[in-house]
C-alpha positions as CSV (number, residue, x, y, z in Angstrom):
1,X,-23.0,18.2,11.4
2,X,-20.4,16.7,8.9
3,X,-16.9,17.2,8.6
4,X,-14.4,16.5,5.6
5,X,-11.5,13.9,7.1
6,X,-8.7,13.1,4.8
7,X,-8.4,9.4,4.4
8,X,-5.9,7.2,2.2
9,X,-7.0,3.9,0.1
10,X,-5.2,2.0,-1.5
11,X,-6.8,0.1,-4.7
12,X,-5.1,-2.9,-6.3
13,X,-1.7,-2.0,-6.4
14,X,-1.9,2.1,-5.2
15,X,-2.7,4.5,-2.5
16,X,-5.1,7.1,-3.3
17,X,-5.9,10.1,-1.6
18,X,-9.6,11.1,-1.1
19,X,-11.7,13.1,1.4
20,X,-14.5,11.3,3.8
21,X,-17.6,12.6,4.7
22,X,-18.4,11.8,8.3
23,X,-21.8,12.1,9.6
24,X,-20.9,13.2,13.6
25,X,-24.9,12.7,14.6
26,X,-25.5,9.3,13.5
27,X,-24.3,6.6,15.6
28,X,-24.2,3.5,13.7
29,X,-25.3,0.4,15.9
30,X,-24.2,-2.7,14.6
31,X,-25.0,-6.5,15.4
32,X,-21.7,-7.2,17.9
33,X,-18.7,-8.7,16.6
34,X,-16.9,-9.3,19.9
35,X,-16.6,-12.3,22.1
36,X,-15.8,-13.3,25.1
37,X,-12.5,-15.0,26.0
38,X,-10.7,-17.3,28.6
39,X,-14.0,-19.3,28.4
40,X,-13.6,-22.1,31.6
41,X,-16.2,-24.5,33.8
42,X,-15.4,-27.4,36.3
43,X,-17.7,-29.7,37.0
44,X,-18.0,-30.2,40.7
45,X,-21.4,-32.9,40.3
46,X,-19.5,-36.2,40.3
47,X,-22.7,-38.7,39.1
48,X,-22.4,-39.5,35.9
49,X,-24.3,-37.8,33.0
50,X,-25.0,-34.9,35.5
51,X,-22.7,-31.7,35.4
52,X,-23.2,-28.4,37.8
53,X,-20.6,-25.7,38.7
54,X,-19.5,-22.0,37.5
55,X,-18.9,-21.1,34.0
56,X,-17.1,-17.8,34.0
57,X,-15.2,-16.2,31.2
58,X,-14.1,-12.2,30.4
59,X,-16.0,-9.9,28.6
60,X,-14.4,-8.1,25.2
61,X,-13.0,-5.1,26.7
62,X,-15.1,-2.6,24.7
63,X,-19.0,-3.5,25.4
64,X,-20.6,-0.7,24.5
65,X,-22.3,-2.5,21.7
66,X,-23.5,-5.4,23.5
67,X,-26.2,-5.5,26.2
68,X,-25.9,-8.8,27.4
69,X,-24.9,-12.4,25.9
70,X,-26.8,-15.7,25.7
71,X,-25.4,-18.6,26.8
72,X,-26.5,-21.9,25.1
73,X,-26.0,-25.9,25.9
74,X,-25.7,-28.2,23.2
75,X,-24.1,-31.5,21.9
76,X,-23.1,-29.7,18.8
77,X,-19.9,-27.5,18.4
78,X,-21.7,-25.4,15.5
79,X,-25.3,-25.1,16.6
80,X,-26.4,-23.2,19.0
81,X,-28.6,-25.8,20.8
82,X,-30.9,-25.2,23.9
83,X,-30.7,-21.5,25.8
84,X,-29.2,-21.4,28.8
85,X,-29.8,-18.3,30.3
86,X,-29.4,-14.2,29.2
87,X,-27.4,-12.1,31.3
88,X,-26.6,-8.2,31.3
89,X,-23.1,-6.9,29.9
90,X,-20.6,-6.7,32.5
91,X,-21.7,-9.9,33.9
92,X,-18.4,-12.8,33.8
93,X,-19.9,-15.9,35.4
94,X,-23.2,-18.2,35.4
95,X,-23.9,-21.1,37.7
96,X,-24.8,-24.5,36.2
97,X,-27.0,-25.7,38.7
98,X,-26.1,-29.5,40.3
99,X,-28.0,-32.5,38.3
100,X,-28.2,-30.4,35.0
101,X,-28.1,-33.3,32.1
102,X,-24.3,-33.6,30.7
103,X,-24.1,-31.4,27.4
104,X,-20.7,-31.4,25.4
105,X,-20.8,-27.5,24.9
106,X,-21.3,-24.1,26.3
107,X,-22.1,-21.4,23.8
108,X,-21.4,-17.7,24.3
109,X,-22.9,-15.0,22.8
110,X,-23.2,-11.3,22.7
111,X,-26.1,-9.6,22.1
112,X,-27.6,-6.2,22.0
113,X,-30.8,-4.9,20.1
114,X,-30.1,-5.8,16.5
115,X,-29.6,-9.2,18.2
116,X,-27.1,-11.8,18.4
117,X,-23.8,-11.5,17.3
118,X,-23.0,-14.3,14.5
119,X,-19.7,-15.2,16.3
120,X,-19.9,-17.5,19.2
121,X,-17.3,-18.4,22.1
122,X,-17.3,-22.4,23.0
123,X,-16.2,-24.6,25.3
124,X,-16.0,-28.5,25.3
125,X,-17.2,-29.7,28.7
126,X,-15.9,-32.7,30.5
127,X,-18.1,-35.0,32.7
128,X,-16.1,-35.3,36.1
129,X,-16.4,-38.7,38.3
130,X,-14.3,-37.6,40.3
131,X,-13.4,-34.0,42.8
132,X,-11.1,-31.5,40.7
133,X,-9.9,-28.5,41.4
134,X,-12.3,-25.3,40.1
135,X,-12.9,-21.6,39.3
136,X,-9.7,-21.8,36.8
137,X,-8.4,-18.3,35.8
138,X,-5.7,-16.7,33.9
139,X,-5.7,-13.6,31.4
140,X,-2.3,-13.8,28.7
141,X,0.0,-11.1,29.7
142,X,2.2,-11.8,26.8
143,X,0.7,-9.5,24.1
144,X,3.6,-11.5,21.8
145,X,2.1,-13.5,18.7
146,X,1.7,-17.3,19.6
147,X,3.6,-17.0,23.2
148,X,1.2,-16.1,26.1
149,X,2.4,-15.7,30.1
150,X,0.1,-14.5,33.0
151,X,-0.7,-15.8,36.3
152,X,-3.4,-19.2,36.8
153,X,-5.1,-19.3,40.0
154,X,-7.6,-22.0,41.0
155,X,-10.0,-23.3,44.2
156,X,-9.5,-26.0,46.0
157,X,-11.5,-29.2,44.9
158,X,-15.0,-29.4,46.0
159,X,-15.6,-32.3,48.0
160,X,-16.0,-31.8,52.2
161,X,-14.2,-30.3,54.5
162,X,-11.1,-32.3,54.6
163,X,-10.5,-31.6,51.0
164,X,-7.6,-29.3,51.0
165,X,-6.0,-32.2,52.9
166,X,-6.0,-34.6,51.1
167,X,-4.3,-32.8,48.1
168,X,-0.9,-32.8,48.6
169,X,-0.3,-30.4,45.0
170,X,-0.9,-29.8,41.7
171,X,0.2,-30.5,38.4
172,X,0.0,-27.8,35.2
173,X,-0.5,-28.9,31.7
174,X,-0.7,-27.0,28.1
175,X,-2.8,-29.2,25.9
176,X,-4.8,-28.2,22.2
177,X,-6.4,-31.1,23.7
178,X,-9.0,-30.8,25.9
179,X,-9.7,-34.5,26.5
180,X,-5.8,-35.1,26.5
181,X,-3.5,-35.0,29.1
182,X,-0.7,-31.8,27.4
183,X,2.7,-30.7,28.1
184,X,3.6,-30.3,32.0
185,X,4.6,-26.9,32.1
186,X,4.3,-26.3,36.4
187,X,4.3,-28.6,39.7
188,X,3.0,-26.5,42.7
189,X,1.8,-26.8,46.4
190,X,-0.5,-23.6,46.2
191,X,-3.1,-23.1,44.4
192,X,-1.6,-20.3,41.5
193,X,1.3,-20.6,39.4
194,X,3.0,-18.4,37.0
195,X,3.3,-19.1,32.9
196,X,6.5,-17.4,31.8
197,X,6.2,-14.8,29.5
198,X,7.1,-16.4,25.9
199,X,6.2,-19.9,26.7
200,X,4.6,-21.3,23.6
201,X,1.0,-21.1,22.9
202,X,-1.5,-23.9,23.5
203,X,-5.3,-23.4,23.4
204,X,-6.2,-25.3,27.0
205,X,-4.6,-25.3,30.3
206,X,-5.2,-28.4,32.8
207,X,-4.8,-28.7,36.4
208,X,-4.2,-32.2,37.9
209,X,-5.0,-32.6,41.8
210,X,-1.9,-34.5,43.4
211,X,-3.3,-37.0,46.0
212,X,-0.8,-39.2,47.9
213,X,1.9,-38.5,45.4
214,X,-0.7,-39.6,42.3
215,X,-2.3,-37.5,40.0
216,X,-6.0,-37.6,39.9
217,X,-8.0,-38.8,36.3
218,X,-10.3,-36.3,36.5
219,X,-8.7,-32.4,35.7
220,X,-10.1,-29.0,35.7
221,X,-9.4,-27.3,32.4
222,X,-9.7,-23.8,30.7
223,X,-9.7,-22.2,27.7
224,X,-6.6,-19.8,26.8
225,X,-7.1,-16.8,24.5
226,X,-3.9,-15.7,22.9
227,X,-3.7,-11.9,23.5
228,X,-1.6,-9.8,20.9
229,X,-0.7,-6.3,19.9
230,X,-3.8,-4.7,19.4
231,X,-6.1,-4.9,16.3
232,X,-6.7,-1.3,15.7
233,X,-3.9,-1.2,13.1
234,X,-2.8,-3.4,10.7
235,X,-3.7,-4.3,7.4
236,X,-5.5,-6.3,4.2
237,X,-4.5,-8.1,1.8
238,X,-7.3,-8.9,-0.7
239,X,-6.6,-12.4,-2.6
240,X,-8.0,-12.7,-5.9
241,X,-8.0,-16.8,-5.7
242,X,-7.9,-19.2,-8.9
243,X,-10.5,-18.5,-11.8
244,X,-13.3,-20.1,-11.3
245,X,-12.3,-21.7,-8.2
246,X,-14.8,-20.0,-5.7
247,X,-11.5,-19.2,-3.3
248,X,-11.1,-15.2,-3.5
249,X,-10.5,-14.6,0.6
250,X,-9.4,-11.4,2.4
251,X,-6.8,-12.2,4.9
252,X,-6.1,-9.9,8.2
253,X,-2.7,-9.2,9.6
254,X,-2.8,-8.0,12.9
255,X,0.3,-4.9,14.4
256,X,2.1,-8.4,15.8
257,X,1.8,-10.3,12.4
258,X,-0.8,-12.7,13.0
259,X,-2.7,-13.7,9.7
260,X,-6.3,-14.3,9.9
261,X,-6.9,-16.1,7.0
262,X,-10.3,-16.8,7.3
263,X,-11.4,-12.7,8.4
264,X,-13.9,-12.7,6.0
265,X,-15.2,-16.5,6.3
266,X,-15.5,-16.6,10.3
267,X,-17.2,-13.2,10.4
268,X,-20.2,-14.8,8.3
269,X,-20.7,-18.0,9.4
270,X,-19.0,-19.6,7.1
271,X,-19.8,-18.1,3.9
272,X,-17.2,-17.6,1.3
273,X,-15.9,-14.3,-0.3
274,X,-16.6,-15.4,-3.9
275,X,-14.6,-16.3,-7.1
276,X,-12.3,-13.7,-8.5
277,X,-12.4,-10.5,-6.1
278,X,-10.6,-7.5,-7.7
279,X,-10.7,-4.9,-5.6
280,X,-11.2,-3.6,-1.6
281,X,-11.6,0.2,-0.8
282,X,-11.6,1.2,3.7
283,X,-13.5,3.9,3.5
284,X,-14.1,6.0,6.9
285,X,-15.6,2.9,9.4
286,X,-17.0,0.7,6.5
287,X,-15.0,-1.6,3.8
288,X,-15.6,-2.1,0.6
289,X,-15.2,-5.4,-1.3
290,X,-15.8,-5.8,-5.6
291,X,-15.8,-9.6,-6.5
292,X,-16.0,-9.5,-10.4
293,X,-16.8,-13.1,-10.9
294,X,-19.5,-13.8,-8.1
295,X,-21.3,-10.6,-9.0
296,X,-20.9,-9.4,-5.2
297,X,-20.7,-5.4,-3.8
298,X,-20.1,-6.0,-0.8
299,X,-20.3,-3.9,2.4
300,X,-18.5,-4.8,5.8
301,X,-18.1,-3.2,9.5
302,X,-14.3,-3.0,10.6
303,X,-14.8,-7.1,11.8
304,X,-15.5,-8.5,8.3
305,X,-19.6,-8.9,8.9
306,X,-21.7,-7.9,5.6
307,X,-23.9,-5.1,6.1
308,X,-25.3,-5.1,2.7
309,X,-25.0,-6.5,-0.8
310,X,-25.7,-5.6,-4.3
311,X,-25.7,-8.0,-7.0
312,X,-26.1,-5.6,-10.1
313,X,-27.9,-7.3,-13.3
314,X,-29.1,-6.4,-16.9
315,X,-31.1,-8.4,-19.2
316,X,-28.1,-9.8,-20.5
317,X,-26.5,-11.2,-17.4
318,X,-24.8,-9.7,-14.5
319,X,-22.7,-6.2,-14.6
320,X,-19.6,-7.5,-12.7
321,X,-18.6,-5.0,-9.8
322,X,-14.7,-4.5,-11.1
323,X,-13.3,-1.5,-9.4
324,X,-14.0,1.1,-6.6
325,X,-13.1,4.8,-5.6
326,X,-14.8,7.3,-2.8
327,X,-14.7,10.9,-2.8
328,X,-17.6,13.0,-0.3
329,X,-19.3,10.7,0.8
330,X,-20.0,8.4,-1.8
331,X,-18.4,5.3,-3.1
332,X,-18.2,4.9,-7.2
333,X,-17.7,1.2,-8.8
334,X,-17.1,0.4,-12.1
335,X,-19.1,-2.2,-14.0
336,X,-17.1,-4.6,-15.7
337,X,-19.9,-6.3,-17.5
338,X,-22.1,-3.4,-17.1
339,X,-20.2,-0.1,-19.2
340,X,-21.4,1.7,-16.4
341,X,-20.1,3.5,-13.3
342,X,-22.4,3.4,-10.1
343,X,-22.9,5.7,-6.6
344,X,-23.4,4.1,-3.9
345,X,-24.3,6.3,-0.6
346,X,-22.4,5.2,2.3
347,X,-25.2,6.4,4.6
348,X,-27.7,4.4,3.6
349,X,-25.7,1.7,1.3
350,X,-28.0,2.0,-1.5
351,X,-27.0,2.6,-5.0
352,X,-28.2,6.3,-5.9
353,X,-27.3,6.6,-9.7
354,X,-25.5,5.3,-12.6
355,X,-23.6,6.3,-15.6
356,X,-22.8,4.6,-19.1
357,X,-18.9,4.9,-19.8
358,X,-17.0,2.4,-22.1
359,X,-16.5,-1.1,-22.6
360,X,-15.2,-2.9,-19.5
361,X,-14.1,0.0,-17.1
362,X,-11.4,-0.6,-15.3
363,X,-9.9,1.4,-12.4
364,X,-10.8,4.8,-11.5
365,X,-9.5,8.3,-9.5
366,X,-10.8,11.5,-8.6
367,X,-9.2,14.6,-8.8
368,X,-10.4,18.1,-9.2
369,X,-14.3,17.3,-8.9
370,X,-13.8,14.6,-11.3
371,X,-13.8,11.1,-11.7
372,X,-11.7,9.4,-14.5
373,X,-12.1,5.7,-15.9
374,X,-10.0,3.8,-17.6
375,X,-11.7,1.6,-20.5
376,X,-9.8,-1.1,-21.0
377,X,-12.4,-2.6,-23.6
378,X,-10.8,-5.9,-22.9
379,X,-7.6,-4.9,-24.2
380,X,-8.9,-2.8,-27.4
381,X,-9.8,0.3,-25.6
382,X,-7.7,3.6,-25.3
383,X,-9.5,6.3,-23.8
384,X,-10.0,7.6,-19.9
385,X,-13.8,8.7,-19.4
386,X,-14.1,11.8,-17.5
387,X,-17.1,11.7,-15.2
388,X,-18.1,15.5,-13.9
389,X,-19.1,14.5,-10.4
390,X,-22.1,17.2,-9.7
391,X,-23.6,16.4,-12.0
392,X,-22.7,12.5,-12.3
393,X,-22.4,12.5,-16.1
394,X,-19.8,11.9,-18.7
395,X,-18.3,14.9,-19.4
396,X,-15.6,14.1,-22.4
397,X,-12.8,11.2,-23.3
398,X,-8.5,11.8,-22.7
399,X,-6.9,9.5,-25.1
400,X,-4.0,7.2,-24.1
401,X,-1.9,4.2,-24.7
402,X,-4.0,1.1,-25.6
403,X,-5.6,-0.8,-22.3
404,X,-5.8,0.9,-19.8
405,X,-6.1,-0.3,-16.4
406,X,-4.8,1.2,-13.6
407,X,-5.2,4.9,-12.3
408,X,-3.9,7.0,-9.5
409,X,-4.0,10.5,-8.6
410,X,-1.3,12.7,-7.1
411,X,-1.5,15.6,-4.5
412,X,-1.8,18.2,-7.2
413,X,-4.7,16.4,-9.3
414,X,-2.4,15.0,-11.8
415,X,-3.1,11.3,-12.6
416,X,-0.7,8.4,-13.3
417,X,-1.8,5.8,-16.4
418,X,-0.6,1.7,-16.4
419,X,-1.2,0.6,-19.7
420,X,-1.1,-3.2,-20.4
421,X,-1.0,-2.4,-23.9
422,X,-2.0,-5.5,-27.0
423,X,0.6,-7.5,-25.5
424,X,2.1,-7.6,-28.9
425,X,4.2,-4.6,-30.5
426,X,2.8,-1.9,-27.9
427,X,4.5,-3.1,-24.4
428,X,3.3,-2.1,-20.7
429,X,3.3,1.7,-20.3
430,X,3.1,4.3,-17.5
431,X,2.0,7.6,-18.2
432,X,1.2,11.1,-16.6
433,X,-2.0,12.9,-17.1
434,X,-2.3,16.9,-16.9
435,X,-5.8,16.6,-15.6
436,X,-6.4,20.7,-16.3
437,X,-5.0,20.1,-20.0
438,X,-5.6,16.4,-20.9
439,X,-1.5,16.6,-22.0
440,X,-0.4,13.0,-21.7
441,X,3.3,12.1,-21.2
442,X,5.1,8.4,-21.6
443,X,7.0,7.9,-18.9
444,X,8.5,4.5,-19.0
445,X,7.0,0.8,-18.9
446,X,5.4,-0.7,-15.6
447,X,3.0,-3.3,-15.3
448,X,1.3,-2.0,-11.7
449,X,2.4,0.9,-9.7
450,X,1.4,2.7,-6.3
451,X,2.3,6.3,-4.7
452,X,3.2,7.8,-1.6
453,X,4.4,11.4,-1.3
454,X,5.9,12.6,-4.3
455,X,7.2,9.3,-5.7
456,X,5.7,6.2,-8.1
457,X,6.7,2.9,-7.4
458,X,6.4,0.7,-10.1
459,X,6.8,-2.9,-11.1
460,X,7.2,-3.8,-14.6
461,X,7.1,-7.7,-15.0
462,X,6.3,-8.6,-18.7
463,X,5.3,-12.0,-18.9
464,X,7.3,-14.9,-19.9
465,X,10.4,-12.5,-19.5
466,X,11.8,-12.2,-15.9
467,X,15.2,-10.9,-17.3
468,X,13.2,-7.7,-18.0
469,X,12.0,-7.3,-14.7
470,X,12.3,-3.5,-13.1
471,X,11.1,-2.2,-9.4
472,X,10.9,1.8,-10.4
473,X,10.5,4.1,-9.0
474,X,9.5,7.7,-10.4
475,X,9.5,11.6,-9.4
476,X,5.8,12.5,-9.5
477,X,6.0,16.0,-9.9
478,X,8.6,15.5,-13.0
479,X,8.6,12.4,-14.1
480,X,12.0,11.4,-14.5
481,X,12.3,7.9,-13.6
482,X,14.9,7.9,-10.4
483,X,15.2,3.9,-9.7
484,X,14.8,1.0,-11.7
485,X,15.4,-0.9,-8.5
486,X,14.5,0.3,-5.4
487,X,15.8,-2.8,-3.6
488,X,18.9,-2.3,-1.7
489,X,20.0,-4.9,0.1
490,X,20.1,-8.0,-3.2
491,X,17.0,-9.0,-2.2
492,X,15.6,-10.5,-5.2
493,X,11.7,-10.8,-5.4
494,X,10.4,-13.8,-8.2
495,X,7.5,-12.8,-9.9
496,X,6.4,-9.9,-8.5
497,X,2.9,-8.9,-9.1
498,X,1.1,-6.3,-6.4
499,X,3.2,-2.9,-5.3
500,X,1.1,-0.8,-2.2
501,X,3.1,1.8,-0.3
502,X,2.0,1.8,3.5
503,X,1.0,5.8,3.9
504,X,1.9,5.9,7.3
505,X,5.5,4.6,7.1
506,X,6.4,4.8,3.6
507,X,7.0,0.9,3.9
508,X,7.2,-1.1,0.3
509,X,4.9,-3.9,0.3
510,X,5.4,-6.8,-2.6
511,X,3.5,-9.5,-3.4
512,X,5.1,-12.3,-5.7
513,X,2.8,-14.4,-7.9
514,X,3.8,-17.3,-10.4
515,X,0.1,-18.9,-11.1
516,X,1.8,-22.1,-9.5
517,X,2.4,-21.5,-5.8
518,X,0.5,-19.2,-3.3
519,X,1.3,-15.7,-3.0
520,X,4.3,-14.4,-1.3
521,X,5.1,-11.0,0.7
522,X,8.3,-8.9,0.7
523,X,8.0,-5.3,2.8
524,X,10.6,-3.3,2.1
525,X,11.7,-0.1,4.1
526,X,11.6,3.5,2.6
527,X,15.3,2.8,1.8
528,X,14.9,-0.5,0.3
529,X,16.1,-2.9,2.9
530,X,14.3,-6.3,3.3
531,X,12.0,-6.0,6.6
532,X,9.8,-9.1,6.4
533,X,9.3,-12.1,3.7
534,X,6.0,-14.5,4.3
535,X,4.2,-16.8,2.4
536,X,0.9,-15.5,2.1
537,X,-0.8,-19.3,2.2
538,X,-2.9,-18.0,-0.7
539,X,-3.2,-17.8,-4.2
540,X,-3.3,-14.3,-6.3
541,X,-2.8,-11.9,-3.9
542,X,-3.2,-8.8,-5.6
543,X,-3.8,-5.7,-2.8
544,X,-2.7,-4.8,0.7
545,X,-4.5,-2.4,2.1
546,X,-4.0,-0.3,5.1
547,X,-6.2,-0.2,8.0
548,X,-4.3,3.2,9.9
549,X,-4.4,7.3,9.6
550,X,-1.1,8.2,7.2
551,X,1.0,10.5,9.1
């Protein structure tokens, strides 16, 4: 059976209301994404070149997508190397036997029957001369960006049965070292100590055995997985990257404002997003990525891993996947290059049918069963195509200011126009759409815009001229203009450049480009007070987009 769910989406500077069609029988199995954390393995087999003892670690919390997890040895940090062993899900320890050949790494990874995940868990073993303590254990309590805090507990060292008295205590380190001797953070006589809450993150924790008042050479050491706020919320912000420069990125922002720069990269081993991406669409548990200059429609699961790829061509050269909307089921992507607007089932991820539209569509909205296109014709064009979408054909043109580019719809099926107009005599322009009548209405000027409830936030940032700079915002049931700055606090944003309103909150999110610097990021409360200001690390960020229900 399928149900109609009302999502949000926001498209390169808007948030746009659409309705999802969920298929409730099919149950999507993916290749995992997960891993397991708190990775840790002492070796208790003191010849040299020969390791043997216990390599535990925790499983993700959620497994059930995996069915078990291969563990590999290898001198390599990025290849896999020699299996190990396979063991079922659920399982959180292996025994190295005694007189196994000294490797440099373990490899951990999850499995089920798509096969291996593409993300791997590694530790960097050392080769132990000498007895240290084992079994090494701690889980970060401290669900605090960058801070952790918990409880470490260990064994004794393995040796005979005098061992426990011979060590007098222990020594705690924090290292991102795990060959180097860290930070002391504890001195103890038992065999657990506690990590305050908010001490600052390292990524290894070492344990020294105290004999005779002198700390041993040899340590036992762990791996420490910063826990945060959950990942279930938070957002995207979609960089477009320098032209030609192969460095468009998606970076993630966790509920506890942790960036992920590299969410798309270290999902696919590696491989990079492309050269100028332009727009990203969540639509129900799939994302949806268009990079314009690499040629790329790209699908990903909720972790960043491709599921599929479309790389659209004519005789002439490649269309240029520019823009994306979804309505039922279906997502629809302009061709840049192409004239054409595609459908692309999100069932199957194959592209079902196609329709010609104008030179260099740019974006598009649905309202009232249709779908309308703005044809920028590189800056010559003036017209919205109107798509009827039952019948997936070009019903008829709406004529508006020159160059169109952006498009949003409101509640009521009304649509919102930027024009970038011929960057001469005819400025940037906003305009409102009767979609039952075709009536078109100047507004004011803005250069990007975005909506949430009844309201249009603008920016209008003519180039070259900062003095003219406005942050708008408009009623979107009349149109009179209400703000032409919605910042309240003297907060003053250079170069602005990307508006999305966060549909859950009503939050203002800004990002600031000047073609020099990377991208920065102002959010902004519903009453225009400064909440949070970060540089974004990279360059052209043009979209946030929100990963939650709205309200």
């Amino acid at each position: 059976m399928k149900k109609l769910v009302v999502f949000f989406v926001c498209l390169a500077g808007f948030v746009l209301a659409f309705t999802a069609c969920n298929d409730d029988e099919k149950n999507e199995l993916f290749v995992p994404g997960e891993v397991v954390t708190n990775l840790a393995f002492t070796d208790t087999d003191f010849d040299e070149g020969k390791i043997g003892g216990k390599l535990t670690w925790e499983p993700p919390s959620d497994e059930s997508n995996i069915t078990g997890y291969t563990i590999y040895k290898s001198d390599d940090a990025e290849n896999k190397g020699t299996l190990v062993e396979t063991v079922e899900s659920g399982t959180k320890e292996l025994v190295i036997e005694k007189g196994t050949d000294y490797v440099k790494y373990f490899h951990i990874i999850a499995k089920n029957a798509l096969g291996e995940s593409e993300k791997k868990a590694s530790l960097a073993i050392r080769d132990n001369t000498s007895p240290v303590a084992t079994g090494l254990r701690f889980v970060d309590e401290d669900l605090a960006y960058m801070t952790i805090g918990g409880t470490l507990t260990w064994e004794a060292p393995v040796t005979d049965e005098d061992s426990e008295n011979i060590v007098s205590g222990y020594t705690v380190y924090l290292s991102n070292d795990p060959t180097a001797k860290g930070e002391k953070v504890a001195e103890t006589a038992e065999r657990s100590v506690r990590i305050e809450t908010g001490t600052p993150y390292q990524k290894y924790l070492q344990v020294f055995a105290v004999v005779d008042g002198v700390e041993a050479d040899d340590f036992a050491y762990m791996y420490v997985d910063d826990l945060f706020e959950t990942e279930t919320v938070g957002y995207f912000i979609l960089n477009r990257g320098n032209s030609n420069a192969n460095n468009a990125s998606i970076t993630y922002v966790s509920a506890a404002g942790r960036m992920d720069l590299e969410w798309f990269e270290s999902a696919n081993n590696g491989q990079k997003l492309g050269d100028s991406a332009e727009q990203m669409l969540k639509y129900g548990s799939k994302i949806y990525v268009a990079v314009t200059g690499s040629n790329r429609l790209l699908v990903l699961d909720d972790k960043g891993k491709v599921l599929e790829e479309h790389n659209p061509k004519t005789t002439e050269g490649n269309k240029g996947p520019r823009c994306l909307a979804a309505h039922d089921g279906y997502v629809y992507i302009s061709y840049f290059n192409g004239e054409a607007v595609a459908k692309l089932d999100t069932i199957d991820l194959k592209i079902t049918g196609e329709v010609s539209v104008g030179a260099y569509p740019e974006q598009m909205a649905v309202a009232n069963g249709k779908l309308y296109v703005a044809i920028s014709n590189y800056g010559a064009g003036n017209t919205l195509d109107v798509i009827d979408l039952s019948s997936f054909t070009k019903e008829k043109e709406i004529e508006v200011v020159v160059n169109p580019t952006q498009i949003i719809a409101d509640k009521r099926g009304d649509l919102f126009v930027v024009s970038w107009g011929n960057y001469k005599d005819i400025d940037y322009t906003l305009q409102k759409v009767n979609s039952s009548t075709g009536e078109v209405v100047i507004l004011g000027n803005a250069s990007t815009m975005s909506i949430y409830e009844d309201e249009v936030y603008t920016i209008y940032s003519p180039w070259g001229q900062p003095e003219k700079i406005q942050l708008g915002k408009y009623n979107a049931v009349t149109g009179e203009q209400l703000e032409t700055n919605f910042i309240k606090d003297g907060t003053s944003v250079d170069s602005p450049w990307g508006i999305d309103v966060d549909p859950s909150t009503g939050d203002i999110y800004l990002t600031s480009y000047d073609y020099l610097s990377t991208s920065d990021l102002y959010v902004f409360s519903a009453d225009g007070k400064l909440k949070k200001q970060q540089d974004l690390e990279r360059y052209d960020a043009i979209q946030v987009c929100f990963n939650i229900q709205p309200k």
